[in-house]
C-alpha positions in Angstrom: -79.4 -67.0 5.9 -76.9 -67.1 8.4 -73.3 -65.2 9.1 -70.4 -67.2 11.1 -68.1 -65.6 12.7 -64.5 -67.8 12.9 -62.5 -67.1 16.1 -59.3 -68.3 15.8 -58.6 -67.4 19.7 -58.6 -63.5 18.8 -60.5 -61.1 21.1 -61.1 -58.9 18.1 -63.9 -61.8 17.3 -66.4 -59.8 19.3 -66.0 -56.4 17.6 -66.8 -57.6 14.6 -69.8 -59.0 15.7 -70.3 -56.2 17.2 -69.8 -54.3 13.3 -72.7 -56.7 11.8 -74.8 -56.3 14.9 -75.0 -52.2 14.2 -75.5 -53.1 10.4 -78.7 -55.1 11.4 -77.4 -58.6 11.1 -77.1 -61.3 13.6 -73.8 -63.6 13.9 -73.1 -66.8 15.4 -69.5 -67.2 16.5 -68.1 -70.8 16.1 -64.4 -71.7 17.3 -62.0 -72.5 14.2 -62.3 -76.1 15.3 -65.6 -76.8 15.0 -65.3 -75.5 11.2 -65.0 -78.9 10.1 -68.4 -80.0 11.7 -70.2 -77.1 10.1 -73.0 -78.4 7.9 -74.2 -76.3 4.8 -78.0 -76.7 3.6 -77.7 -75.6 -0.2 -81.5 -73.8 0.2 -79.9 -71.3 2.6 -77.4 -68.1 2.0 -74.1 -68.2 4.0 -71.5 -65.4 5.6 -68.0 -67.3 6.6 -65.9 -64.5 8.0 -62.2 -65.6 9.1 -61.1 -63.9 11.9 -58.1 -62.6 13.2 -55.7 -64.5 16.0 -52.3 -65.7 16.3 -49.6 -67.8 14.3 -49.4 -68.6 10.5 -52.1 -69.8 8.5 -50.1 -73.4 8.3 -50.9 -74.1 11.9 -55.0 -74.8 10.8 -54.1 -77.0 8.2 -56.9 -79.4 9.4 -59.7 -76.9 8.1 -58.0 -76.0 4.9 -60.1 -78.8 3.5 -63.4 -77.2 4.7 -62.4 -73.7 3.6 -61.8 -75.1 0.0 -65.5 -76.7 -0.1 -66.8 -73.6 0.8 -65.5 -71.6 -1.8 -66.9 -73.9 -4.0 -70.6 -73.5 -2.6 -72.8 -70.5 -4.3 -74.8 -69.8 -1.6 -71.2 -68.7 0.6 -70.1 -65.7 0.7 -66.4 -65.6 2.4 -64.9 -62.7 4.5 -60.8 -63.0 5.4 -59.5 -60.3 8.6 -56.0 -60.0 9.0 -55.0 -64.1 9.9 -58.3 -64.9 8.1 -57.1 -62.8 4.5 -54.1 -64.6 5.1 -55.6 -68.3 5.9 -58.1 -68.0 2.4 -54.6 -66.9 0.4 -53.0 -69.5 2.0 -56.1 -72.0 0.9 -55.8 -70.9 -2.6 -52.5 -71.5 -3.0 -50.3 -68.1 -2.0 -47.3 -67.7 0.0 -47.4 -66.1 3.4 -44.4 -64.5 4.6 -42.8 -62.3 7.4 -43.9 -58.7 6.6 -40.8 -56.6 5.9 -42.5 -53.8 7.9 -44.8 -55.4 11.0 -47.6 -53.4 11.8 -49.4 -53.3 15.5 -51.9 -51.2 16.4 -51.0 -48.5 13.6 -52.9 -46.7 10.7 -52.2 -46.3 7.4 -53.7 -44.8 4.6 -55.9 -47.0 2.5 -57.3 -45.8 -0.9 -61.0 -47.2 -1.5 -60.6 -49.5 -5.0 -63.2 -49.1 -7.3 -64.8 -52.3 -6.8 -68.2 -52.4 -8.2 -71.0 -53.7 -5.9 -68.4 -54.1 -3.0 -68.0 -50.4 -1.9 -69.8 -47.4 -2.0 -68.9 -45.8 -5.3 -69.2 -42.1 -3.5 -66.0 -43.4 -1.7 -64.4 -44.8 -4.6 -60.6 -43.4 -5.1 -61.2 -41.6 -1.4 -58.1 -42.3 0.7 -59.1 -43.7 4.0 -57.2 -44.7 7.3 -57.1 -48.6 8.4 -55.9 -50.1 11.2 -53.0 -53.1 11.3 -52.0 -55.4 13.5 -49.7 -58.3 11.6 -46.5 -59.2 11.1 -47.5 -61.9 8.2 -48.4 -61.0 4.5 -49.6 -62.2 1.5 -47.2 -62.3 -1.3 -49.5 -60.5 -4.6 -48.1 -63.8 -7.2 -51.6 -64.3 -8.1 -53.6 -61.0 -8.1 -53.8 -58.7 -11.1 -54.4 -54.9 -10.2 -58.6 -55.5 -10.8 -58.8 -57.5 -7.6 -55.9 -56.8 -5.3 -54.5 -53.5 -3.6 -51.1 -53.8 -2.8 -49.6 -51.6 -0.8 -45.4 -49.6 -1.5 -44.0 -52.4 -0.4 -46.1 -55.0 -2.9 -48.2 -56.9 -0.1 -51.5 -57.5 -0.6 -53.7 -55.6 1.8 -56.9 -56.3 -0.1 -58.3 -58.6 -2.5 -61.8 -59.7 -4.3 -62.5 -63.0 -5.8 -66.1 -64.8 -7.0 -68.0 -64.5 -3.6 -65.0 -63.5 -1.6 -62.9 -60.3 -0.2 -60.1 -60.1 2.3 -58.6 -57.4 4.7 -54.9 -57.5 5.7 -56.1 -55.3 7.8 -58.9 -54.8 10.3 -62.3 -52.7 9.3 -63.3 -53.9 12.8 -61.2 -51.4 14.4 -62.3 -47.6 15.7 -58.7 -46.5 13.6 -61.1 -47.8 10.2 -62.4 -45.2 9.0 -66.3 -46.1 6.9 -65.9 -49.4 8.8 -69.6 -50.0 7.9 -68.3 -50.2 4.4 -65.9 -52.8 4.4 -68.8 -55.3 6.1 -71.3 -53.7 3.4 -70.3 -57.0 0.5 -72.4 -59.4 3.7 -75.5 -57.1 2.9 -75.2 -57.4 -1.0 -74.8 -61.0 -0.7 -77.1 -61.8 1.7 -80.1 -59.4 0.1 -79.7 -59.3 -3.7 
């Protein structure tokens, strides 16, 4: 098995290495252009985790390609943070636009979905604090309510799909709160 780490630039690439490290897992952080040289054996388990960083998804057009065969793999298991949530959204087809509220360096109240097998379920319901730092957002056109929490002002702040889940926001950061939980999907994956 083996968990990537994509920077996109972002020093916030380090803390959540830093997240798997105190979970017991090792990372390997590769630079978003060397995405397209990264080679998949199909005998192995894989973490792709999309960082945070600067700009709009548009600007790394040239890995959308690679991003789409990997969702396609069974042995990958993707991760989106902040750019990252955005960039897999963007892959699959949604709009990202300007946030009608930008958020840096705040918290905000996040209540844990009741997403089997992804958190906790003695958390499920709980209401939380996450940390934001965006000015972008994903438009919810092709969520239902089973796999997307949208917050009062309908953007998506996170989603599930078939081996995937995405953060707007960052479970990296010390305003998280359960930050292991948020990372704890890479363990089910990975071990079940």
């Amino acid at each position: 098995m083996k968990i990537f780490i994509v920077d996109f630039d972002d020093s916030f690439t380090y803390n959540i290495a830093s997240c798997l490290f105190h979970l017991g897992l090792q990372s390997e952080v590769i630079h978003y252009k060397t995405l397209n040289d990264l080679d998949i054996d199909s005998n192995k388990k894989y973490v792709l985790i999309y960082g945070p960083g600067p700009g709009h998804p548009d600007e790394y057009q040239e890995i959308f390609g690679k991003i789409n065969y990997l969702f396609a793999q069974t042995n990958v298991f993707s991760l989106g943070i902040c750019l990252g949530h955005q960039l897999i959204w963007r892959v699959k087809g949604a709009t990202v636009i300007r946030s009608s509220l930008p958020v840096h360096g705040r918290k905000r109240e996040f209540k844990i979905p009741k997403w089997d097998g992804f958190f906790d379920n003695t958390l499920w319901g709980k209401t939380g604090y996450v940390q934001y730092y965006n000015s972008l957002i994903v438009k919810s056109v092709l969520f239902n309510e089973t796999n997307c929490v949208v917050n009062e002002l309908g953007e998506s702040v996170a989603t599930k799909f078939l081996r995937g889940l995405t953060y707007q926001f960052h479970p990296e950061s010390i305003g998280t709160s359960f930050p292991d939980d948020y990372f704890g999907p890479i363990l089910k994956f990975l071990y079940n």
